[in-house]
C-alpha positions as CSV (number, residue, x, y, z in Angstrom):
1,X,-67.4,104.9,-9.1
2,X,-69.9,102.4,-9.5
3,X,-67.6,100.7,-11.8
4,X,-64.6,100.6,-9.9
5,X,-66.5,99.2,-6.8
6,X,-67.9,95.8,-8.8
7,X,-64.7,95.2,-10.1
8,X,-63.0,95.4,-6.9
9,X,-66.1,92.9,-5.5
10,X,-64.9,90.7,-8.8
11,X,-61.3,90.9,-7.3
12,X,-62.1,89.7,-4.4
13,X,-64.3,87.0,-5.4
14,X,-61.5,86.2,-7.5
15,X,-58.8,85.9,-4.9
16,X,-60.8,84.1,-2.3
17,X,-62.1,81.0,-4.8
18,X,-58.8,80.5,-5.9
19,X,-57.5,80.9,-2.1
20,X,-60.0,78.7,-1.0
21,X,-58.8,75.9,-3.6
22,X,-55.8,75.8,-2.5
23,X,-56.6,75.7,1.1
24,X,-58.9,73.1,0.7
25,X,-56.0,70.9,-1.0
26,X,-54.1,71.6,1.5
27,X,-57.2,70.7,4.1
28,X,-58.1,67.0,2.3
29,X,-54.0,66.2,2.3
30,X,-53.6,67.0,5.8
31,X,-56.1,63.7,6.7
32,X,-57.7,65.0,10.2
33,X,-61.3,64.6,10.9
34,X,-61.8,68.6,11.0
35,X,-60.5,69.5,7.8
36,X,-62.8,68.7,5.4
37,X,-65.2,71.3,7.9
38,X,-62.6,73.9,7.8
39,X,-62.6,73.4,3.9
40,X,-65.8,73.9,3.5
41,X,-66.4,76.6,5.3
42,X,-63.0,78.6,3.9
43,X,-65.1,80.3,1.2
44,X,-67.7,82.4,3.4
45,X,-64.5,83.1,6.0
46,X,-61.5,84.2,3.0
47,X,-64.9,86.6,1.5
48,X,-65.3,88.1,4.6
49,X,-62.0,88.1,5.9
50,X,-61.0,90.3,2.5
51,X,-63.5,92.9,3.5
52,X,-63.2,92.6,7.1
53,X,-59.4,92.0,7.7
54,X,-59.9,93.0,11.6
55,X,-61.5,89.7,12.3
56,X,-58.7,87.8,10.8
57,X,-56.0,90.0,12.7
58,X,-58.1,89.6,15.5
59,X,-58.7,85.8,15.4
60,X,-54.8,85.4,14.8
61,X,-53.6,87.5,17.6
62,X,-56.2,85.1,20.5
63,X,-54.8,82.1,18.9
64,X,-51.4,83.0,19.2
65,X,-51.9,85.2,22.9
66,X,-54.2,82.5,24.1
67,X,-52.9,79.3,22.3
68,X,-56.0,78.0,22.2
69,X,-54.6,75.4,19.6
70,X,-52.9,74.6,23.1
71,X,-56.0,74.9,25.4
72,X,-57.4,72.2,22.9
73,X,-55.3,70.2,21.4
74,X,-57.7,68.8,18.9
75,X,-57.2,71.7,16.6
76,X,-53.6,71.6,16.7
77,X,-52.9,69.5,13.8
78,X,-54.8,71.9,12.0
79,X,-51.7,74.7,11.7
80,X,-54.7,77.1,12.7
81,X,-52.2,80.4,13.6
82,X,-50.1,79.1,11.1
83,X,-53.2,79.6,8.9
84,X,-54.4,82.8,10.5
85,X,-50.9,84.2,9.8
86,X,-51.2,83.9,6.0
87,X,-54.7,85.0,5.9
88,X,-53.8,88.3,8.1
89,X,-50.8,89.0,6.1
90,X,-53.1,88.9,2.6
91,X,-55.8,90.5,4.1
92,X,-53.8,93.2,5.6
93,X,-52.1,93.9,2.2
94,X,-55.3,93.9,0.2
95,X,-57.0,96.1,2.9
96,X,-53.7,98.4,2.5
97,X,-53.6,98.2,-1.7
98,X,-57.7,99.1,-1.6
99,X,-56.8,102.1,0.8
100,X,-59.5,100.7,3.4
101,X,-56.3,100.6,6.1
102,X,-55.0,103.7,7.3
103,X,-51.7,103.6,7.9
104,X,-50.1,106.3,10.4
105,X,-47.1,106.4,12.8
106,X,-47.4,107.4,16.1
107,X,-44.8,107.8,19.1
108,X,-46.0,104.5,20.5
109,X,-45.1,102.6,16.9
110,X,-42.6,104.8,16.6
111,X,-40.5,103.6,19.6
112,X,-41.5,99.9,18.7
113,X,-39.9,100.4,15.6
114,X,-37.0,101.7,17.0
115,X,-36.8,98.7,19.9
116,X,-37.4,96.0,17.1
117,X,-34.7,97.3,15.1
118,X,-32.2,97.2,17.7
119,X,-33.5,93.5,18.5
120,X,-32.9,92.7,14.7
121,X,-29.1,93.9,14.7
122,X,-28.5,92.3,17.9
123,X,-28.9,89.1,16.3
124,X,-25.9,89.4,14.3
125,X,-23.8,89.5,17.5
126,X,-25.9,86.6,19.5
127,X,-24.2,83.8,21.2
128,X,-26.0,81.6,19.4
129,X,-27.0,83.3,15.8
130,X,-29.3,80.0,15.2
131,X,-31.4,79.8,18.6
132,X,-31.6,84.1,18.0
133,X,-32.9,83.8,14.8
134,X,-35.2,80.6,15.1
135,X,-36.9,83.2,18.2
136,X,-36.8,86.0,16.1
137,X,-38.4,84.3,13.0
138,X,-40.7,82.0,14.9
139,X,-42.2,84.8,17.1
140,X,-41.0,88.1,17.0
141,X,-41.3,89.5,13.7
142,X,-45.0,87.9,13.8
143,X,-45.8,90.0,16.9
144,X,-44.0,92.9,14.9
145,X,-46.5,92.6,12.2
146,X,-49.5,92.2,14.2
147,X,-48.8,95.0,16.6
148,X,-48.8,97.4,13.5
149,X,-51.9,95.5,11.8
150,X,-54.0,96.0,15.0
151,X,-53.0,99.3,15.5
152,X,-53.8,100.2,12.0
153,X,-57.3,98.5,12.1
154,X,-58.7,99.0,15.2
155,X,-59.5,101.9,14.8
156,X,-63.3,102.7,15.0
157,X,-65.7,102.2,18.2
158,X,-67.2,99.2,16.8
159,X,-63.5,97.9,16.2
160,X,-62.9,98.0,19.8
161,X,-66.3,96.9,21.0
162,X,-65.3,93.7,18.8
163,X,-61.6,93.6,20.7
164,X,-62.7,93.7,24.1
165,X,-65.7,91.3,23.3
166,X,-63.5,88.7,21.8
167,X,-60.8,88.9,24.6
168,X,-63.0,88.6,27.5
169,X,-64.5,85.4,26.0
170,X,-61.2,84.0,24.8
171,X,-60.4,84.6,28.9
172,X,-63.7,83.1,30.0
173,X,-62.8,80.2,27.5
174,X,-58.7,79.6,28.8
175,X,-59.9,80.3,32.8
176,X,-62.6,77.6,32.1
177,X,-59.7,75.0,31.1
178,X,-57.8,75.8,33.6
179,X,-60.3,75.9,36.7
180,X,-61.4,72.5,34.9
181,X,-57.9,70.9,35.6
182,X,-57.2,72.5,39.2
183,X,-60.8,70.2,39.9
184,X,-59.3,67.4,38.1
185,X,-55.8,67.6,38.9
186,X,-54.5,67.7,35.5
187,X,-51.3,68.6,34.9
188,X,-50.3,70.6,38.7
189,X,-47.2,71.7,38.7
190,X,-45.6,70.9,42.4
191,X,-49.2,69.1,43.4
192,X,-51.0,72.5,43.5
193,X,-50.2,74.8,40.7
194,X,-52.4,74.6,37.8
195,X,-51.4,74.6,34.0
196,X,-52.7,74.4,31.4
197,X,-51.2,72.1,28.2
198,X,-48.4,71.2,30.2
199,X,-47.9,67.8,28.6
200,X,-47.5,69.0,24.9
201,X,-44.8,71.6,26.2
202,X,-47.6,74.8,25.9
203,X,-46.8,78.3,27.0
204,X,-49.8,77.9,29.3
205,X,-47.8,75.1,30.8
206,X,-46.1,77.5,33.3
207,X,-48.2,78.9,35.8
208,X,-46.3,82.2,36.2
209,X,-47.1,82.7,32.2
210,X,-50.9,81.3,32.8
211,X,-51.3,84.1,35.1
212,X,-50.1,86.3,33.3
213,X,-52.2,86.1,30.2
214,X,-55.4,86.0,32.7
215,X,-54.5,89.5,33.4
216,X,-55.2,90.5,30.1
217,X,-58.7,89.5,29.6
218,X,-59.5,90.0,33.5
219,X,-58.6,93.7,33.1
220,X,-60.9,94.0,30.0
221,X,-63.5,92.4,31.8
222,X,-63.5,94.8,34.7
223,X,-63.5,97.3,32.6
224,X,-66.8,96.4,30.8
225,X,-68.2,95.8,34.2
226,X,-67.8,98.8,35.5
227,X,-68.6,100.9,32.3
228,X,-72.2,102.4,33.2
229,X,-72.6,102.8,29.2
230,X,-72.8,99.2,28.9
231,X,-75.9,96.9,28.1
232,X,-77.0,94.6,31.0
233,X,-75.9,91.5,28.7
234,X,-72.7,92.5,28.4
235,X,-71.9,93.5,31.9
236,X,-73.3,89.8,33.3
237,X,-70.8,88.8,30.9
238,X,-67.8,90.6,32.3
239,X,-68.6,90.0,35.6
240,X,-68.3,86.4,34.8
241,X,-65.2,86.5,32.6
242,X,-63.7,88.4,35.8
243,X,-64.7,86.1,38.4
244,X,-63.2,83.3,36.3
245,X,-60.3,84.5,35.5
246,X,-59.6,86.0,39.1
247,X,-60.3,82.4,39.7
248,X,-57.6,80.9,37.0
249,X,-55.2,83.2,38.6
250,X,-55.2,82.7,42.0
251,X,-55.5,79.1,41.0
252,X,-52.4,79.1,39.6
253,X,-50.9,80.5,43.2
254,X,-48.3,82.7,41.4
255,X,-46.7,85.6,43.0
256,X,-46.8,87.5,40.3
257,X,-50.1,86.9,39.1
258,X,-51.4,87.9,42.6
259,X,-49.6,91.2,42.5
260,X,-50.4,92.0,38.9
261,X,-54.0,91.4,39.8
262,X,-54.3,93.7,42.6
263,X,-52.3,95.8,40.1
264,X,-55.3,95.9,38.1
265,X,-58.1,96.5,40.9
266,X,-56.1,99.0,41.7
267,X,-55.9,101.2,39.0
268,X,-59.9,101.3,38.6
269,X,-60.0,101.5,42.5
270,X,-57.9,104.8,42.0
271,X,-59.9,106.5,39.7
272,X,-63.2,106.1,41.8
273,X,-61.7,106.4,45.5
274,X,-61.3,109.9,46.7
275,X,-59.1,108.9,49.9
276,X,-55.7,107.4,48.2
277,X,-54.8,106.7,52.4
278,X,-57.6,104.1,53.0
279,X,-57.3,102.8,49.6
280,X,-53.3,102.0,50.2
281,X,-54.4,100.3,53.3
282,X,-56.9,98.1,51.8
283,X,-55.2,97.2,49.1
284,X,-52.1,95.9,51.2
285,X,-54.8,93.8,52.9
286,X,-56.5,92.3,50.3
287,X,-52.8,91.3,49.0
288,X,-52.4,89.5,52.2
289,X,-55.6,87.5,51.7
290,X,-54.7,87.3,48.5
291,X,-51.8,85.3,48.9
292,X,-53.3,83.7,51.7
293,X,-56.2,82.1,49.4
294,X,-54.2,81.1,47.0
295,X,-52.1,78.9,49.2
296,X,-48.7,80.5,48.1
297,X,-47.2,79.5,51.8
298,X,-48.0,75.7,50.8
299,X,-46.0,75.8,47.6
300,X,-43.1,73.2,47.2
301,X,-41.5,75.8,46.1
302,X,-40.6,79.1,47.7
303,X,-43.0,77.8,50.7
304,X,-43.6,79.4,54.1
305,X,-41.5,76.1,55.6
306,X,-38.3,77.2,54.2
307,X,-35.7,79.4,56.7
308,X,-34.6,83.2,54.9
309,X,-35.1,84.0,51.6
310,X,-36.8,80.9,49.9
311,X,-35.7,79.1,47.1
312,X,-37.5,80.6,44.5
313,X,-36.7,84.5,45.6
314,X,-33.0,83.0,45.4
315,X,-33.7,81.3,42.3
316,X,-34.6,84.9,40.5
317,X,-31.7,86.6,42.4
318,X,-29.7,84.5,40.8
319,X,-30.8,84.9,37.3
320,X,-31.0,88.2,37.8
321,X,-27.1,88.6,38.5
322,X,-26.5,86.7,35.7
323,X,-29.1,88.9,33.2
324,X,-26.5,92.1,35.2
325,X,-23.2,90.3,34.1
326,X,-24.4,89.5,31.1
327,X,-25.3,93.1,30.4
328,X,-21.7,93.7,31.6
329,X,-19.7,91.9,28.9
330,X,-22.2,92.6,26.0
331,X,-23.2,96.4,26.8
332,X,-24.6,97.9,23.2
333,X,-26.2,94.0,22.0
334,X,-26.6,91.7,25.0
335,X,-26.4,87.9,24.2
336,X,-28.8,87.9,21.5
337,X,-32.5,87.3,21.3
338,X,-33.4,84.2,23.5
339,X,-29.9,83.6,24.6
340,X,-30.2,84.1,28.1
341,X,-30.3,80.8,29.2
342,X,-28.1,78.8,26.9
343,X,-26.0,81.6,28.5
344,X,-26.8,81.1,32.4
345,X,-23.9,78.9,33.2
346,X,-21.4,81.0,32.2
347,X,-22.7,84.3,33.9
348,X,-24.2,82.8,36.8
349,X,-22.6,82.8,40.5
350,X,-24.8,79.8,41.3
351,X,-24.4,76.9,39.3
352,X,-26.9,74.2,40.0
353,X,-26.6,71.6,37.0
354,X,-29.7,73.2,35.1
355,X,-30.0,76.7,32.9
356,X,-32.7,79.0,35.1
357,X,-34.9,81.4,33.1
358,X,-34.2,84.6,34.3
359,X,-37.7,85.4,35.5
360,X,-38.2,89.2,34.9
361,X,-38.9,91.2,31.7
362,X,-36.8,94.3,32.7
363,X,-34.0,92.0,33.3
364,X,-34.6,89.6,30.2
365,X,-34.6,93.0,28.5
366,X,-31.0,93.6,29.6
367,X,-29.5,90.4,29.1
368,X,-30.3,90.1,25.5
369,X,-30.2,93.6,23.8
370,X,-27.7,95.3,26.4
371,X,-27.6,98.5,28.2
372,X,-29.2,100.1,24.9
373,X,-32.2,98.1,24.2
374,X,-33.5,98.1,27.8
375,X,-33.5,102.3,27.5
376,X,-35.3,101.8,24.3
377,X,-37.7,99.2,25.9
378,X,-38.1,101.4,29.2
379,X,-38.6,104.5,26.9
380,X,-41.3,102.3,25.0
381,X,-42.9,101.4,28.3
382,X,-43.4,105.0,29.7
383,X,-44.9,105.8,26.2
384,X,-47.4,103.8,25.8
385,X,-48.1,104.1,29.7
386,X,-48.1,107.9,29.1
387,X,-50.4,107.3,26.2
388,X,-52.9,104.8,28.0
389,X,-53.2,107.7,30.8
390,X,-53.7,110.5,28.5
391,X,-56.3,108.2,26.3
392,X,-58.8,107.7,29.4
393,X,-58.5,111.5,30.3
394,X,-59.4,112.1,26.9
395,X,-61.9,110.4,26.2
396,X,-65.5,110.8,27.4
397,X,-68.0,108.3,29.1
398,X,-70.4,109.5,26.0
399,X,-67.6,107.4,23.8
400,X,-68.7,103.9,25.1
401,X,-66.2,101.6,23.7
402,X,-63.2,103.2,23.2
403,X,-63.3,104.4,27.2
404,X,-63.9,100.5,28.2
405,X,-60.8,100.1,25.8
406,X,-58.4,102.6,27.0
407,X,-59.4,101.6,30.8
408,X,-58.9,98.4,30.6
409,X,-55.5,98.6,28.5
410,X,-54.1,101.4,31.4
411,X,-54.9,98.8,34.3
412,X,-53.5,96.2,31.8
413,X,-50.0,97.8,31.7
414,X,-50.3,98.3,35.3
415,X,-50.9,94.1,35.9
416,X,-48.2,93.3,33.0
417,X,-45.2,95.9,34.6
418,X,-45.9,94.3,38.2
419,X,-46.9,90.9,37.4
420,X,-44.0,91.3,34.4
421,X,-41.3,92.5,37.3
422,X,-41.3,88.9,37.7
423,X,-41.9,87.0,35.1
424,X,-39.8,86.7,31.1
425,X,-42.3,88.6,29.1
426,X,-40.1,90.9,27.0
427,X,-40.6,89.3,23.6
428,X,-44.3,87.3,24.0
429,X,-47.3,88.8,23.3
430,X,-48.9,91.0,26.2
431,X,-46.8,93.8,26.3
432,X,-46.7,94.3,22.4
433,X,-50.7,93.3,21.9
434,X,-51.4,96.2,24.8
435,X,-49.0,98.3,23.2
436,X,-50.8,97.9,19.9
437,X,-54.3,98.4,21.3
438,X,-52.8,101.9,23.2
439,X,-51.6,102.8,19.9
440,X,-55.0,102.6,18.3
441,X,-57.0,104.1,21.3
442,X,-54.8,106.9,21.3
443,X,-55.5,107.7,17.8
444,X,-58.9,107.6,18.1
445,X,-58.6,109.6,21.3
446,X,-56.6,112.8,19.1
447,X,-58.7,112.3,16.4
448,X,-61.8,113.1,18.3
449,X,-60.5,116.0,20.3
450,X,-59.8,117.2,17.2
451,X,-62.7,116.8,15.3
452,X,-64.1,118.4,18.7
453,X,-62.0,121.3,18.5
454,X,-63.2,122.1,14.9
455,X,-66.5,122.1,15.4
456,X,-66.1,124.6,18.5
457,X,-64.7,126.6,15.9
């Protein structure tokens, strides 16, 4: 046994010199100031990545959630997630060759399966087969491999004490940025709106999606807060990661953000308020201030001075007609992956001069895998909402961790299926990263009632 062990160790020694060599090649041709750092320092990360593939996984799936590549634009000549990627994938295999990875199937990878098959045949029958597989190839199948690698590794309660950990200070980190440019008007979208990245075409560049990934690491940090199994330390810590990123989001003054937030105070609210009545009332009201803080009336955009239904509520019924027609002519495929809008002037009653996103998951969904794919994405949905739910009734406050993680990933769905009502998030990160995470939780969650059942025996 013994043996087998230091030769593995000699493996891996093995693998990550000769990895390291090359990367560091690859580090000295690529002429930026950082690289000969990142060289240098590949040896202790590949070693440690090899036995520790979480961290890599991890490290990967912020970068590519949070482009933080994006949020500083120093590093992105570095090809960091590109990087990441390759490391995840080897570290993942190895972990999966040396048996250190469980690998299981559950009914929440089950149905992701299912749904990323049907996206995968749909892009035979795209509109436009090159713009369905750039999306597919570019994005998707990496958030297909990640949402099975996190769910296969996170899997213990330190594992999850290192997740939430690392995405309420990636939030604390992007809200930071982004309060940082509201006070120095940088990059506003309409004079108000802040972005983040806007200038080198970053996700964060919307406002809509910059709220939207501030849910994420604002429903982790409540969580922590509120967790009485937590140290002091790390509750100061949440409560500043939530403040900051309520901050980011209702600096960003989108509609969805503001809904998906309350969303999220919502679902912790309902679990600890007894009368449902009083706690319907106040939230409608702190919605109302909500909106009313952020400055949503003064928007260019969809503002308080426009007559009827403003401009951007037309805007999205518009693209949401269009996503229904679509749907209409392409029933079992839809247009293809990211075809929607290279597809909105032919679908849309409202022709303007200029393609519209279509501003809604559910309805992004439809246009681009059909009738079909949105069943499979709604079934998908329900169970991983069902699993979130089950997770935190499961699960004891004794278990630390892995309650903080299944709380905060049952008020995350909540945020995402509000906030995502109106915003494209169908084939980005959140949904499939949450998904992942209730995956994992929920394993652990049926493992332990288990194990708790046998020894009652």
């Amino acid at each position: 046994m013994r043996l087998q062990t230091a030769n593995m160790r000699k493996r891996q020694i093995v693998i990550a010199v000769a990895t390291c060599f090359c990367l560091i090649v690859f580090a000295v041709l690529a002429q930026h100031p950082l690289a000969m750092v990142v060289g240098g320092l590949l040896p202790l990360i590949i070693i440690c990545t090899l036995r520790v593939p979480l961290l890599l996984v991890l490290a990967f799936s912020i970068f590519s959630f949070f482009r933080i590549h994006e949020v500083f634009p120093v590093l992105y000549p570095l090809h960091i997630p590109q990087l990441l990627a390759l490391g995840a994938l080897v570290s993942l295999a190895w972990g999966i060759w040396c048996r250190t990875v469980t690998i299981y199937w559950n009914r929440e990878l089950k149905a992701f399966g299912f749904f990323f098959i049907i996206v995968t045949i749909g892009l035979l029958f795209a509109t436009n087969r090159t713009e369905a597989w750039a999306a597919w190839s570019g994005t998707y199948v990496k958030i297909a491999v990640m949402t099975f690698a996190l769910s296969w590794l996170v899997s213990s309660p330190r594992a999850f004490r290192y997740a939430i950990r690392a995405f309420i200070w990636s939030g604390i980190i992007v809200s930071t940025v982004a309060l940082y440019n509201k006070m120095n008007a940088i990059g506003l979208v309409e004079g108000t709106r802040v972005t983040i990245g806007r200038d080198i075409g970053s996700m964060l560049g919307d406002p809509n999606d910059l709220a939207l990934v501030m849910l994420f690491p604002a429903s982790f940090a409540l969580a922590s807060l509120l967790s009485k199994q937590e140290g002091k330390t790390t509750r100061f810590i949440a409560a500043i990661g939530f403040v900051i990123a309520f901050a980011a989001i209702i600096a960003t003054q989108s509609r969805g953000g503001l809904l998906g937030i309350t969303a999220v105070m919502g679902v912790f609210a309902w679990r600890r308020i007894q009368h449902k009545s009083l706690l319907i009332a106040f939230s409608s009201i702190a919605l109302l201030l909500l909106f009313a803080l952020a400055g949503v009336d003064d928007r260019a955009s969809g503002g308080g001075h426009e007559a009827g239904i403003d401009e951007s509520a037309m805007g999205r019924i518009y693209a949401w007609g269009a996503a229904w027609q679509m749907a209409l002519s392409h029933p079992l495929t839809g247009v293809g992956l990211k075809n929607f809008i290279s597809n909105y002037w032919s679908y849309s009653t409202h022709w303007d001069g200029t393609n519209h996103a279509v501003h809604s998951t559910w309805f992004g969904v439809l246009a681009e895998t059909g009738f079909l794919g949105l069943t499979v994405f709604i079934a998908m949905t329900f169970v991983t909402v069902r699993s979130a739910v089950q997770s935190v009734t499961q699960l004891t406050p004794s278990k630390g961790s892995p309650l903080v993680m299944a709380q905060a990933i049952e008020a995350g769905l909540a945020g995402f299926i509000v906030c995502g009502t109106f915003l494209t998030m169908g084939f980005s990160w959140p949904f499939y990263i949450l998904l992942a995470l209730t995956s994992a939780v929920s394993q652990y969650a049926r493992s332990a009632s288990f194990s708790a059942s046998q020894t009652e025996k």
